[in-house]
VOGULO-777246 format. One line per 2 residues: number of its first residue (from 0); their letters; for each residue x, y, z of N, C-alpha, C, O. Coordinates in pm, whole numbers, plus 50000, padded with zeros to 5 digits. Layout:
REM VOGULO-777246
NUM	A	X/Y/Z/X/Y/Z/X/Y/Z/X/Y/Z; ...
END
This chain:
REM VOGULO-777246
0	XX	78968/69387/15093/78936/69521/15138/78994/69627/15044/78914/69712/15004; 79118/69637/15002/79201/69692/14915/79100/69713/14780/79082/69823/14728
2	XX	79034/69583/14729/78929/69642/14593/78834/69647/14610/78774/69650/14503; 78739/69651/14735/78642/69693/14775/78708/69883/14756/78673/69920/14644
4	XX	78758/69955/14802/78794/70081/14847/78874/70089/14691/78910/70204/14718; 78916/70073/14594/78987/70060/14467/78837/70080/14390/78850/70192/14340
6	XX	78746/70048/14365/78631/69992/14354/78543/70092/14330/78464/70103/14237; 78577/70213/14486/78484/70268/14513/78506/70424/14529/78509/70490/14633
8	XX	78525/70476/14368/78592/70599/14380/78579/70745/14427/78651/70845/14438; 78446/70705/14452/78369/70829/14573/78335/70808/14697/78254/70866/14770
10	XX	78445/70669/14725/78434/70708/14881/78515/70761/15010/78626/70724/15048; 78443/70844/15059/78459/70954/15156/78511/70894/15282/78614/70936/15336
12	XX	78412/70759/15348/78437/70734/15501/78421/70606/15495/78331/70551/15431; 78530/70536/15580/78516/70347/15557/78506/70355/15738/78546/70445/15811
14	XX	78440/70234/15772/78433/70200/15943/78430/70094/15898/78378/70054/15793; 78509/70020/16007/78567/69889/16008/78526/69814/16183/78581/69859/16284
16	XX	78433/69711/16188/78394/69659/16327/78443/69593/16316/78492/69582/16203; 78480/69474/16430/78484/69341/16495/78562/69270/16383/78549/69148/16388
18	XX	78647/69320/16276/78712/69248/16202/78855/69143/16255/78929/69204/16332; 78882/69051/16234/78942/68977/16256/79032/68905/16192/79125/68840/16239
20	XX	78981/68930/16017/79102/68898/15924/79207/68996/15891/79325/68975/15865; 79148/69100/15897/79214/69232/15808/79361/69272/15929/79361/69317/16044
22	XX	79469/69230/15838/79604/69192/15904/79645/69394/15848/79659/69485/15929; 79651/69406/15739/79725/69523/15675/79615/69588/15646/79513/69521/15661
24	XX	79596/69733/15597/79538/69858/15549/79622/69919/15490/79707/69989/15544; 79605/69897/15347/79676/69953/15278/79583/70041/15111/79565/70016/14992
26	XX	79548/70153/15215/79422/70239/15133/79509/70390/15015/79540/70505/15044; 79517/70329/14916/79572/70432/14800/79415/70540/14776/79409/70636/14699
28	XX	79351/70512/14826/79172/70635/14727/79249/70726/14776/79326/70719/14871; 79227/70805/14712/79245/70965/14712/79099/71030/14794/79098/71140/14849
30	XX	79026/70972/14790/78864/71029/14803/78868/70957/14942/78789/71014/15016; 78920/70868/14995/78889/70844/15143/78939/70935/15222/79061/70933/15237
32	XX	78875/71016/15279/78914/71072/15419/78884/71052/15578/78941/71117/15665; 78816/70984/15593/78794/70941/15718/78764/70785/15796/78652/70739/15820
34	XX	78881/70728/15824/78887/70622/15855/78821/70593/16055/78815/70668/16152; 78788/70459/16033/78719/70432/16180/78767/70251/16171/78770/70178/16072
36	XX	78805/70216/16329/78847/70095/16338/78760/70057/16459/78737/70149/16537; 78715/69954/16483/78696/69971/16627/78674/69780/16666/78574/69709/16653
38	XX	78765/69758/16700/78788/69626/16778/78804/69481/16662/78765/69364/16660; 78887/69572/16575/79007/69476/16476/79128/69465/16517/79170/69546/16600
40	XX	79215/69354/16463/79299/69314/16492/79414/69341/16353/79492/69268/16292; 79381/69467/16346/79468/69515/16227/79598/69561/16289/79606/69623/16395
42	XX	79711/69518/16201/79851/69592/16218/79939/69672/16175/80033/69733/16226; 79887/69661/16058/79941/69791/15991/79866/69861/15935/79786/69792/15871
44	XX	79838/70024/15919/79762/70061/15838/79856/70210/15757/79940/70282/15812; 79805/70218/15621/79899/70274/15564/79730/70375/15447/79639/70328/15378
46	XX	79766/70507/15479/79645/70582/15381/79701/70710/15419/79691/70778/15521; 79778/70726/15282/79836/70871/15310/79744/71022/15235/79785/71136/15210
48	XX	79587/70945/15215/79539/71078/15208/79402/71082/15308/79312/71163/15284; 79395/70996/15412/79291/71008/15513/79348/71123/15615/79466/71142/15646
50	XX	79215/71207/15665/79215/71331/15749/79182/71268/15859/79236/71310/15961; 79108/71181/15870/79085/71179/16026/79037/71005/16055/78972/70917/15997
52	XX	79101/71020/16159/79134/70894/16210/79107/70847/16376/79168/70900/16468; 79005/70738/16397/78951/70690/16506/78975/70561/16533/78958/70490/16434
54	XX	79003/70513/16614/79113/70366/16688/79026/70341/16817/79066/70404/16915; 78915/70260/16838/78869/70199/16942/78826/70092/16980/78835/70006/16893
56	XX	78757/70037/17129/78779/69901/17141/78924/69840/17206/78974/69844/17318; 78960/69789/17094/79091/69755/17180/79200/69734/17011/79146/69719/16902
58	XX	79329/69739/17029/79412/69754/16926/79565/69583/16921/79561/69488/17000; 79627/69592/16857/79741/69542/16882/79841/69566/16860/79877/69595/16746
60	XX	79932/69559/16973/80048/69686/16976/80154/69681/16935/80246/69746/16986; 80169/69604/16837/80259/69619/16693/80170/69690/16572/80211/69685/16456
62	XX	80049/69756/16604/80017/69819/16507/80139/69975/16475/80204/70048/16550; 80121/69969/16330/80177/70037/16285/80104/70132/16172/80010/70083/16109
64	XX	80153/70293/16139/80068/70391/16082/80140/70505/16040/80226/70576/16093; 80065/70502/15900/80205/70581/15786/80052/70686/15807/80008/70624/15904
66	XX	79993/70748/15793/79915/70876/15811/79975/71024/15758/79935/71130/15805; 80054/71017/15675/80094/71192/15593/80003/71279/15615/80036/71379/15678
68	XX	79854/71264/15566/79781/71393/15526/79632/71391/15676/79519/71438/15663; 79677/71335/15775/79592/71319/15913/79620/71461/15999/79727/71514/16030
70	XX	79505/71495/16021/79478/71603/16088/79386/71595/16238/79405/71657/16343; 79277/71493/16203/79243/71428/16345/79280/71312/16382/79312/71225/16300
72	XX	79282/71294/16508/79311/71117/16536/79227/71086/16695/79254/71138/16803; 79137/71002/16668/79042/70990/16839/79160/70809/16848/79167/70726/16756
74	XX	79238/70800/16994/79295/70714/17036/79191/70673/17152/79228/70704/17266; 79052/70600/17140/79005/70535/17267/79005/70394/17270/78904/70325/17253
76	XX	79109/70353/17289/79123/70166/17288/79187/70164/17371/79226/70262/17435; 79230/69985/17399/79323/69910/17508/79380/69863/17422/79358/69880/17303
78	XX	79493/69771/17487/79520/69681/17401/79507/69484/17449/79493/69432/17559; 79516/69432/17332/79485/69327/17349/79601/69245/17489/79720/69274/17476
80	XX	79569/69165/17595/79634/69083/17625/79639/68942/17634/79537/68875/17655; 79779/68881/17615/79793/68770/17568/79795/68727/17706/79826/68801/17799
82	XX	79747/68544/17725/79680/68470/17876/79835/68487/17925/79818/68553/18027; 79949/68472/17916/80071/68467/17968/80091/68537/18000/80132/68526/18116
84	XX	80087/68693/17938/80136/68833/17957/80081/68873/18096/79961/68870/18121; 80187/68916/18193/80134/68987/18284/80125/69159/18256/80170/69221/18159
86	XX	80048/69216/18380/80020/69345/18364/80132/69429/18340/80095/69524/18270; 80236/69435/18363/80398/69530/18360/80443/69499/18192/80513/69574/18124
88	XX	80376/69353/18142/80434/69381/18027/80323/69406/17939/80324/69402/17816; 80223/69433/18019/80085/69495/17904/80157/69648/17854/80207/69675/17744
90	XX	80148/69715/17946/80207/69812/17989/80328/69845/17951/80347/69966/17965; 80433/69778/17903/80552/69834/17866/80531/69812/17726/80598/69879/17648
92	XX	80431/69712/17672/80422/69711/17514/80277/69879/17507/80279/69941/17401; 80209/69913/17580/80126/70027/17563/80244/70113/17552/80258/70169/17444
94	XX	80337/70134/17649/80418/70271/17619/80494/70277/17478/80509/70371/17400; 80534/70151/17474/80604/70124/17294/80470/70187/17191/80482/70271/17101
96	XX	80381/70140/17221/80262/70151/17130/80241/70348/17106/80234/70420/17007; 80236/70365/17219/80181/70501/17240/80285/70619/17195/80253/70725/17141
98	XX	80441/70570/17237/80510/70649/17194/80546/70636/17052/80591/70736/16996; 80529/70514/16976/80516/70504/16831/80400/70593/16766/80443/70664/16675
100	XX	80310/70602/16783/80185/70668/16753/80159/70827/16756/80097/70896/16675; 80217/70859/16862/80234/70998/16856/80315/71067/16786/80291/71163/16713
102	XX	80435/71001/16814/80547/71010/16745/80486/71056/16564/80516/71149/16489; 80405/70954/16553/80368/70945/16387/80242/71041/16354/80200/71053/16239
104	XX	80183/71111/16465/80101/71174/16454/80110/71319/16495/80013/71394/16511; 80280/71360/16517/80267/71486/16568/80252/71587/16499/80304/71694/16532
106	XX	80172/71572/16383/80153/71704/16243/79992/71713/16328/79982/71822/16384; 79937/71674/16337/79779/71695/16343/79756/71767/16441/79820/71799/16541
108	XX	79627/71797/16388/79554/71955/16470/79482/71921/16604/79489/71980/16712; 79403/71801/16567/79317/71787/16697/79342/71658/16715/79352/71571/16628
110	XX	79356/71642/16899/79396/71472/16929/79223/71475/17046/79157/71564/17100; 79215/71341/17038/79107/71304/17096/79196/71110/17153/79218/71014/17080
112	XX	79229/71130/17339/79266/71055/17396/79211/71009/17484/79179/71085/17575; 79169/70830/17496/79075/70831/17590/79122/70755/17716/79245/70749/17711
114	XX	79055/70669/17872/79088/70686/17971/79216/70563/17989/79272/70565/18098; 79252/70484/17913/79268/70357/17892/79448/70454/17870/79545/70473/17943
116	XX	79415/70487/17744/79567/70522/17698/79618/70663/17795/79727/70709/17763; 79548/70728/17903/79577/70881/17925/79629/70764/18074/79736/70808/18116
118	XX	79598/70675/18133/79676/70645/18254/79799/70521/18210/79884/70485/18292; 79793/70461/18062/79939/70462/18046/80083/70560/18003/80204/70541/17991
120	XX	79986/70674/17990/80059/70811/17977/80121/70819/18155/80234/70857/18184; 80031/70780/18242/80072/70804/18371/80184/70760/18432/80256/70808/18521
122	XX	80187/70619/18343/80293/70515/18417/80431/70544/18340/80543/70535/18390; 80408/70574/18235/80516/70674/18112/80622/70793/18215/80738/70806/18256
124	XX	80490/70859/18217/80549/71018/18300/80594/70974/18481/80695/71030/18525; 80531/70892/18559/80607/70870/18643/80759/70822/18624/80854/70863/18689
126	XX	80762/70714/18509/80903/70656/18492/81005/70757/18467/81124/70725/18452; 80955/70900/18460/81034/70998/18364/81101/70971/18230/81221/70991/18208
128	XX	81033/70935/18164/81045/70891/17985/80979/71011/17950/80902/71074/18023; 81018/71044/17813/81008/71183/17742/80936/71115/17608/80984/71027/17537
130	XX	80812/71180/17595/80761/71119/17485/80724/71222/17390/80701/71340/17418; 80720/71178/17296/80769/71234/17145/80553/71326/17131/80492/71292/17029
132	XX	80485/71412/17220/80399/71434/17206/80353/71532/17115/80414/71638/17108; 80223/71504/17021/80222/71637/16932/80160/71761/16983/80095/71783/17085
134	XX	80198/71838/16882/80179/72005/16916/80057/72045/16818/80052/72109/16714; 79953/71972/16904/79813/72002/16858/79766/72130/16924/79817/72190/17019
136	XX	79626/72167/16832/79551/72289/16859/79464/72230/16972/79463/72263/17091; 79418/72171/16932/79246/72100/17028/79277/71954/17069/79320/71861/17001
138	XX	79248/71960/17183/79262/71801/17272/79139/71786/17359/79088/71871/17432; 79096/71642/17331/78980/71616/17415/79062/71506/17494/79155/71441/17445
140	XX	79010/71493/17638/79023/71365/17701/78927/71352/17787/78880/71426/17873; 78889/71178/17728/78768/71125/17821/78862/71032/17930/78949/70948/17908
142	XX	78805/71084/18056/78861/71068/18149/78722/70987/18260/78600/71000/18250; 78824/70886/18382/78696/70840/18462/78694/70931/18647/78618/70916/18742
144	XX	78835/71036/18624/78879/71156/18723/78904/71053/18832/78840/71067/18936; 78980/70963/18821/79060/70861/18932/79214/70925/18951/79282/70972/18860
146	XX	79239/70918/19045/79374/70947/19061/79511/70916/18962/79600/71000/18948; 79512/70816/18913/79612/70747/18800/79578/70804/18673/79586/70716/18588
148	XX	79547/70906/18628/79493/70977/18560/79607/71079/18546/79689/71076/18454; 79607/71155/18628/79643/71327/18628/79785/71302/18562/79811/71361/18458
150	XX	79866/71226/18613/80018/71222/18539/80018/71229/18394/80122/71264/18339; 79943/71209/18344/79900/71172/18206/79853/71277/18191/79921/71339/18110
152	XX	79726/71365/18245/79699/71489/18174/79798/71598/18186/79825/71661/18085; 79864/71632/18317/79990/71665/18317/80110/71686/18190/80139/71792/18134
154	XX	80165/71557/18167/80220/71564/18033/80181/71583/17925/80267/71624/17846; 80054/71566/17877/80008/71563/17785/79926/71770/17772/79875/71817/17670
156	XX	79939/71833/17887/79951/71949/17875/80061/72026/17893/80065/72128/17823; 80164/72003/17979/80325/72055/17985/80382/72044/17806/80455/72137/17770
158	XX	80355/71958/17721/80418/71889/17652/80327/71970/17540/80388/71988/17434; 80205/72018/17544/80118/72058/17410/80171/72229/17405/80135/72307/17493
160	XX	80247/72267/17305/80297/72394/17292/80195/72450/17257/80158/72524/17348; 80117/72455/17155/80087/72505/17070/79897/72492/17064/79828/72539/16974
162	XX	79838/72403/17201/79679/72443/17227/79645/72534/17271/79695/72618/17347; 79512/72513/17201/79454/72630/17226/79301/72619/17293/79247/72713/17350
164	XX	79253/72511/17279/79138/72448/17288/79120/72288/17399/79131/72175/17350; 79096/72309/17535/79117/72148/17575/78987/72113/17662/78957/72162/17771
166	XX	78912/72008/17584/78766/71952/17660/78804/71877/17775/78916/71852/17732; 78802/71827/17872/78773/71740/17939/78651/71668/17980/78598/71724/18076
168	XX	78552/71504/17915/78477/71464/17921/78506/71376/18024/78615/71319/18029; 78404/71358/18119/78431/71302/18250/78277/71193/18242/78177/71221/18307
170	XX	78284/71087/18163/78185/70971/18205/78242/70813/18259/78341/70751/18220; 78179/70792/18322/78227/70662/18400/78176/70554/18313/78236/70447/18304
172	XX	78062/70581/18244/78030/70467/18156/78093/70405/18046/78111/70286/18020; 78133/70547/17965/78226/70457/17829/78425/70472/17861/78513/70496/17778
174	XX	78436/70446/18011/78586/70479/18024/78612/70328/18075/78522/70262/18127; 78728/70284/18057/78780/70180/18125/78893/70200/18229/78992/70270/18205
176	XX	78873/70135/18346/78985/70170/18510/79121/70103/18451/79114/70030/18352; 79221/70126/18503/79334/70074/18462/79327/69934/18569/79248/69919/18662
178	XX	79393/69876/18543/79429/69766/18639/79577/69772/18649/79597/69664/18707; 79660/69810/18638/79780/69797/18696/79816/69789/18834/79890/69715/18899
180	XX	79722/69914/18870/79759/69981/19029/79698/69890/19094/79737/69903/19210; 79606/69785/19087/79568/69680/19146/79655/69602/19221/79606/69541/19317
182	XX	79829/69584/19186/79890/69525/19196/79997/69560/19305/80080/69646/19277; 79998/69498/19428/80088/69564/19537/80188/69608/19475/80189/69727/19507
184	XX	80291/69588/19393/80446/69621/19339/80428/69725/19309/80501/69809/19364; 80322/69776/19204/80318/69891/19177/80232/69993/19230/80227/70095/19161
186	XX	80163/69991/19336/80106/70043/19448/80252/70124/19536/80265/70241/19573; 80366/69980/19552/80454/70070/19654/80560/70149/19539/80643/70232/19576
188	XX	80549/70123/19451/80663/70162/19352/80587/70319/19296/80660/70413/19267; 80466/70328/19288/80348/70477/19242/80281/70521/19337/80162/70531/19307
190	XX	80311/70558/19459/80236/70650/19550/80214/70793/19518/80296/70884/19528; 80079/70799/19475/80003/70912/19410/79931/70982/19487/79824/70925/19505
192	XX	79942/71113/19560/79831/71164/19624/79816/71288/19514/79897/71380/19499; 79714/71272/19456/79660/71330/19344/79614/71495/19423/79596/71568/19326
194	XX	79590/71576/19549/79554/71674/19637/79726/71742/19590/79746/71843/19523; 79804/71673/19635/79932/71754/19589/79994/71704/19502/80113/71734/19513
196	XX	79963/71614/19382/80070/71627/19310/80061/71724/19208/80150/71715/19124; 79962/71834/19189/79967/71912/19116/80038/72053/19138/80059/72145/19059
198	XX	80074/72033/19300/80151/72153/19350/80276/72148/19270/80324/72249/19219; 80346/71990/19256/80483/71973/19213/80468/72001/19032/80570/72032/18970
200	XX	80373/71990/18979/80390/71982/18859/80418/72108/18829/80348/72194/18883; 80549/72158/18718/80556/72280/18693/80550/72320/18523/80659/72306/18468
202	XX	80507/72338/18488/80463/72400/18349/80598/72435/18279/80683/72511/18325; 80604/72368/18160/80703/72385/18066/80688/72571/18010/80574/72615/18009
204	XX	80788/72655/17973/80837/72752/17970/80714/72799/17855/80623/72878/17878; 80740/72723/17723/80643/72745/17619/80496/72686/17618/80418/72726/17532
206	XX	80459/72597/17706/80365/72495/17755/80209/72631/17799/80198/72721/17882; 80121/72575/17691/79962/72665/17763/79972/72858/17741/79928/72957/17799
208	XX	80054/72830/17629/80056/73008/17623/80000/73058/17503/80012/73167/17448; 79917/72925/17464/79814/72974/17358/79692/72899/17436/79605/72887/17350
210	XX	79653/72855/17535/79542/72820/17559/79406/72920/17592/79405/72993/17691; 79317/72913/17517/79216/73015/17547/79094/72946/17595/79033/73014/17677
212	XX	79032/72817/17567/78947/72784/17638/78959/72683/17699/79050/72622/17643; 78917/72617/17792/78885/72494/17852/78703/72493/17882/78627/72588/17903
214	XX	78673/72328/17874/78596/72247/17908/78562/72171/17934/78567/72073/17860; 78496/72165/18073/78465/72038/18134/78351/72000/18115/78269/72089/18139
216	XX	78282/71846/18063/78173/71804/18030/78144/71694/18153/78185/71579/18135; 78097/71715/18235/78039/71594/18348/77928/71540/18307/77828/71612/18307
218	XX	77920/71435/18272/77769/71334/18254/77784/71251/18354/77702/71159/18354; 77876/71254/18456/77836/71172/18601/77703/71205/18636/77658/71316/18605
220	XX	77622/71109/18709/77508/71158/18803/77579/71166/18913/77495/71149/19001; 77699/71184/18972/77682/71180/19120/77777/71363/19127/77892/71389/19089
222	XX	77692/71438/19177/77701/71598/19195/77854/71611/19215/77918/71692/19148; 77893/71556/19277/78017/71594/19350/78121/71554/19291/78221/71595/19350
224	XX	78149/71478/19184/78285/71469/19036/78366/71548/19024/78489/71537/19023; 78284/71653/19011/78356/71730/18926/78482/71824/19044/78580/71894/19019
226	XX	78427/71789/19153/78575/71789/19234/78704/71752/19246/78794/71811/19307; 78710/71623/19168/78799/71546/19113/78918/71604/19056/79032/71563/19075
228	XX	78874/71724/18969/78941/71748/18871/78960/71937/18892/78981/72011/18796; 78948/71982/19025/79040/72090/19069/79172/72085/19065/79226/72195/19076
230	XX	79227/72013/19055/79391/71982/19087/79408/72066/18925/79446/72182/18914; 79373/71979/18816/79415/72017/18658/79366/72185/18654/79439/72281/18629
232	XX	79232/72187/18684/79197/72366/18683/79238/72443/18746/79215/72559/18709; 79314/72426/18860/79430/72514/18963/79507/72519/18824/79491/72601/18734
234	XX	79590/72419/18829/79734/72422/18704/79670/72549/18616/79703/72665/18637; 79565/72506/18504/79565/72569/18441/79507/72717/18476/79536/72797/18387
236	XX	79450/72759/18557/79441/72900/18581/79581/72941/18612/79623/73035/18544; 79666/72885/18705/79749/72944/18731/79923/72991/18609/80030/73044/18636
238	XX	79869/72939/18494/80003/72879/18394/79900/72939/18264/79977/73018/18209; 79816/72943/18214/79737/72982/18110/79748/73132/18092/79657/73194/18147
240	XX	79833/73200/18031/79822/73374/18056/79717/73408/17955/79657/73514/17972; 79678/73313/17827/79611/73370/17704/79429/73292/17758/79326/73283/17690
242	XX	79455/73252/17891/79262/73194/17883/79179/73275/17908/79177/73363/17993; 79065/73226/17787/78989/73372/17793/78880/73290/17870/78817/73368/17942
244	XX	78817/73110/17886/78674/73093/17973/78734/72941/17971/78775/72854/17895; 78708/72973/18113/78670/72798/18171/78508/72734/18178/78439/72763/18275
246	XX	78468/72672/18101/78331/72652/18133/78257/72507/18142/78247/72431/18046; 78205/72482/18273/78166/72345/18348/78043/72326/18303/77957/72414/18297
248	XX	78025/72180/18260/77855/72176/18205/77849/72075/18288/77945/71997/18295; 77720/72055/18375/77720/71940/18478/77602/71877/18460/77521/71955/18411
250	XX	77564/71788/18476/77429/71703/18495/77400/71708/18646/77471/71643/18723; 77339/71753/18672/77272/71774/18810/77135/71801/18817/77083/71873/18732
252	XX	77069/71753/18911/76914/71849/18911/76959/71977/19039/77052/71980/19119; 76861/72059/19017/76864/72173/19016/76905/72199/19206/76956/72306/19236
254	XX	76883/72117/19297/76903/72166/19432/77057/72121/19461/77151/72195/19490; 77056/72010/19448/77189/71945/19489/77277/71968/19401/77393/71939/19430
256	XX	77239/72043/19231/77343/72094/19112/77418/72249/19203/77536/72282/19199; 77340/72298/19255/77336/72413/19275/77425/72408/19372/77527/72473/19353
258	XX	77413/72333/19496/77475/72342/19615/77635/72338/19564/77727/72415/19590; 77631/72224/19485/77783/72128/19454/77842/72243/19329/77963/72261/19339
260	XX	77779/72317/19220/77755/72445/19163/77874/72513/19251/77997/72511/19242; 77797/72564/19325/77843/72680/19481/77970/72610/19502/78074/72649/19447
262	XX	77966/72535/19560/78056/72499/19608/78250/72500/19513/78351/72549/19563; 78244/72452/19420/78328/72432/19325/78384/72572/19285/78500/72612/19270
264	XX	78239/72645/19272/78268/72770/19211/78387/72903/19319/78477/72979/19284; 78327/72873/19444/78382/72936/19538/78506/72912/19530/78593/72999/19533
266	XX	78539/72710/19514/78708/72746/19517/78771/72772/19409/78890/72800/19416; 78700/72766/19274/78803/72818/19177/78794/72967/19187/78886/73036/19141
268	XX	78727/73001/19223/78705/73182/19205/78817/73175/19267/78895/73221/19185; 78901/73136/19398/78971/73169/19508/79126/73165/19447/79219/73231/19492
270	XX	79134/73065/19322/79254/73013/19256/79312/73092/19198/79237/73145/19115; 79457/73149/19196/79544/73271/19100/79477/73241/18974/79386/73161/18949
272	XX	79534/73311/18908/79513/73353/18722/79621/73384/18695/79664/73468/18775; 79694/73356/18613/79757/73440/18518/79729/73516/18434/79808/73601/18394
274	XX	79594/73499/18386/79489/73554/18266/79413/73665/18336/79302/73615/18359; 79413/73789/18382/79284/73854/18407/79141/73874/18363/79049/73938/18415
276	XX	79147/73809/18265/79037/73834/18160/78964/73705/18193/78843/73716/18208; 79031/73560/18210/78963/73469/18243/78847/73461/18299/78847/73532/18399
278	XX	78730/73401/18278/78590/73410/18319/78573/73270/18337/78620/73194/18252; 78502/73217/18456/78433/73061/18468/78290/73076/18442/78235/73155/18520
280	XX	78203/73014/18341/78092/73010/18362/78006/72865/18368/78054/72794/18279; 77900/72793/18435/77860/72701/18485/77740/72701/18349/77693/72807/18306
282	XX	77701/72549/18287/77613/72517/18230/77549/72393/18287/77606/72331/18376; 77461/72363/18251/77386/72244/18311/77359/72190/18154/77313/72251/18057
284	X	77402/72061/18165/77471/71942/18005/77287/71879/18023/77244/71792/17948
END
């Protein structure tokens, strides 16, 4: 791989599928900037002049990543488990994984986190562990708006000083459910009522005081989703002093969009601001 990319002195973008040999990445081009992995079993990767960087599928969590000159990074993978490994130690090697990664990525501008890694953020932030998160401009998270979720968006907005920009994509199709909470132990050990745990969450001092837009993208068909995810849009109306538009794009047809429309709209209208200027406006995706 190394003189394939040695080889190839005008190239711009490498994607890497279903590979299975490729142990190391170790990319010197100057001319590569945009790397893509998606369901290799690579462990180290080392390209200190790639800008942007995508990790999906599933990973292994001794991967490791020297990234200097990275400015994007999309994190939508799992990670691999071994037949022995139970779920607590999937999970305690994801938080190793995750807090290594950020850690190594907290220069970059835009993070893109998807549903897999945002509810081992959950099990992170319940434990009260402090993770090393970056102070990006723009954050997307594809989310499946399940309860084991929010702890994770939570931190991952208390913790972002310095956004300004945060999507929320809400499809059930390309997200994966956690399985942890499957498990009585941690059922009685994580009692989540997602209706109030956003009352308790309180916004870091410097946390959302550059945020100016939010967006929610629903490609659910079922009207009523996007209810899910009042808890996060309370927070942020109420903690956002610099938001200038919240704006919902929904897939709906037009009677039952409308009703469920109405409905949503009524209770955020009802929600404080910190922002006066803040505006919600409704699109149909």
């Amino acid at each position: 791989m190394e003189s394939i990319v040695s080889g190839s002195p005008v190239l711009e973008s490498l994607e890497l599928r279903d590979c299975s040999g490729i142990i190391r990445l170790n990319i010197k081009s100057a001319s590569l900037k945009k790397l893509a992995i998606n369901r290799c079993r690579v462990r180290q990767i080392f390209a200190p002049k790639v800008e942007s960087l995508s990790i999906s599928g599933f990973a292994l969590w001794s991967m490791l990543v020297n990234l200097p000159s990275l400015l994007h990074a999309s994190l939508n993978f799992e990670l691999i488990m071994d037949e022995e490994e139970n779920f607590k130690e999937l999970y305690r090697k994801s938080g190793m994984l995750m807090t290594f990664l950020l850690k190594n990525l907290n220069h970059i501008e835009e993070l893109t986190i998807g549903n897999w890694l945002i509810q081992v953020l959950s099990v992170l932030e319940m434990q009260k562990l402090t993770l090393p998160l970056p102070t990006v401009q723009h954050i997307t998270l594809n989310i499946r708006c399940n309860k084991w979720e929010h702890p994770g968006i939570a931190c991952l907005l208390c913790s972002s000083e310095f956004l300004e920009t945060l999507v929320i994509n809400v499809n059930l199709s390309d997200c994966r459910e956690i399985k942890l909470h499957e498990e009585e132990s941690f059922r009685k050990l994580y009692k989540l009522d997602k209706k109030k745990y956003w009352d308790s969450v309180e916004a870091q001092v410097n946390s959302l005081r550059h945020l100016k837009t939010v967006k929610i993208v629903d490609s659910c068909e079922d009207p009523w989703k996007i209810e899910h995810i009042l808890g996060p849009l309370q927070f942020l109306l109420k903690n956002a002093r610099a938001l200038e538009k919240v704006v919902i794009c929904t897939k709906t047809d037009a009677d039952v969009g409308s009703l469920s429309s109405l409905k949503v709209a009524q209770r955020l209208l009802g929600f404080p601001r910190a922002s006066p200027t803040a505006v919600i406006l409704f699109h149909k995706s």
